[in-house]
N, C-alpha and C positions, 0 to 999 in steps of 0.2 A: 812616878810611873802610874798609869791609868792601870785600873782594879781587872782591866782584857790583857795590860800589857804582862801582869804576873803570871796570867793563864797560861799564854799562850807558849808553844813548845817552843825549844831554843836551849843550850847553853852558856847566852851571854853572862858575865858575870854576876851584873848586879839583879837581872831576873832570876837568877837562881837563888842568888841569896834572898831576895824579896820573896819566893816560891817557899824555900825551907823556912822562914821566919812563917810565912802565913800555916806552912804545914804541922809545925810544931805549936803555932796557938793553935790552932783550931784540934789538935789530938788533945794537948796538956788542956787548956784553960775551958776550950768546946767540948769536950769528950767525944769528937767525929773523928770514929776508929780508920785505921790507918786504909783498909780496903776501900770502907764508903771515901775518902779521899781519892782514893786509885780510880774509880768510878767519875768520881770530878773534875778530876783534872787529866792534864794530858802524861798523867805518870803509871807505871806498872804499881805492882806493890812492892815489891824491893825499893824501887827510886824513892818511891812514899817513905821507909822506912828508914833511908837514909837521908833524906830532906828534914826527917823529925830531927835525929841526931846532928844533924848538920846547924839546922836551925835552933836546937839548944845549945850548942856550943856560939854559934852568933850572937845567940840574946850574953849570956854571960859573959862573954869575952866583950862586948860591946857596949853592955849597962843596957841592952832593952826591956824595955818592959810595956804592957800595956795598960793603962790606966784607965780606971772606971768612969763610966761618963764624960770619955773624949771622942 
């Protein structure tokens, strides 16, 4: 999936879960608070803050993770 296709509004499945995995690194790993995301992308702040939780239960149930210098 192209870096526009995770932007962009939709709830297909696999864009969502691409959207909460990006939402959750970038709060946990970036420290970009849950609002400055809401500002980013095509989400309220509620939907933000449940894309984090969404996207921590992804990475853990999944094995993701992101690796330094890939």
């Amino acid at each position: 999936m192209s870096p526009e296709g995770v932007i962009e509004p939709g709830k297909v499945r696999r864009r969502v879960e691409a959207r909460s995995l990006l939402c959750y690194w970038a709060n946990t790993e970036l420290g970009i608070g849950q609002a400055e995301l809401s500002h980013r992308l095509p989400l309220n702040q509620p939907a933000v803050s449940n894309a984090v939780r969404r996207g921590a239960r992804l990475a853990r149930e999944r094995g993701y993770r992101i690796e330094p210098g890939k």
